[in-house]
C-alpha positions, 0 to 999 in steps of 0.5 A: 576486203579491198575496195569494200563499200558497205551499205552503213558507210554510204548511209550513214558516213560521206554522201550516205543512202538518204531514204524518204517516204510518204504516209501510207497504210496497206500491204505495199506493192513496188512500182519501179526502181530507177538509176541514173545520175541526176534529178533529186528527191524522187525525180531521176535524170539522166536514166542509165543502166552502165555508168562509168567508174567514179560517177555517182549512182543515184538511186530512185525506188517507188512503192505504192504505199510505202513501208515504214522500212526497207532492208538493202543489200548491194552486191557487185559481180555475185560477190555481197559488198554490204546488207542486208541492212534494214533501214527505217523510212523517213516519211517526206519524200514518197520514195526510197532514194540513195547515193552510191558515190565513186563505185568501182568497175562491175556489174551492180544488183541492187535488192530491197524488201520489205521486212514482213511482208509477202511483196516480192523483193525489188532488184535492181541491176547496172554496169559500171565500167572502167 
């Protein structure tokens, strides 16, 4: 599929989705998710919903506690670009955090659960445009 960015070229290939987490116990419960394009580690910067084509998107997602893995699937206008890939946390930071580098004209979602757990999925939206 032209255009085509899938999730394990972002993790694992270029700029990649760095994960980290903290060591918790208990059924985890998700605070917020985030986008924008500056900050590091869990602090996000310049919050955004619309971001222009060829910016990187920085991804922010809290859970109180967090899990020791999340699944991640990234659609753009409906159609599924990659996922559902189920990635396990690193426990360093205290939230799930990523890039999504040079991201094409669309409307974005953004759906992360937590394998095995009766948490409702986080989703995330934003625009990017020409």
């Amino acid at each position: 599929m032209a255009g085509r960015q899938p999730l394990s070229h972002l993790m694992v290939v270029a700029l990649g989705l760095l994960l980290a987490a903290c060591s918790s116990s208990g059924a985890p419960e998700i605070q917020s998710i985030g986008f924008g394009t500056g900050g590091s580690g869990c602090d996000l910067t310049d919050k955004a919903s619309t971001f222009p084509a060829g910016v990187t998107v920085l991804l922010v997602a809290t859970f109180s506690p967090l899990p020791s893995s999340v699944t991640i699937t990234l659609t753009r206008d409906a159609a599924l670009i990659d996922g559902p890939t189920t990635i396990k946390v690193d426990a360093s930071l205290g939230c799930v955090n990523g890039r999504l580098p040079n991201l094409e004209a669309g409307h974005y979602k953004i759906v992360v659960t937590v394998p095995a757990s009766e948490m409702p999925p986080l989703t995330g939206e934003f625009d990017v445009t020409p």
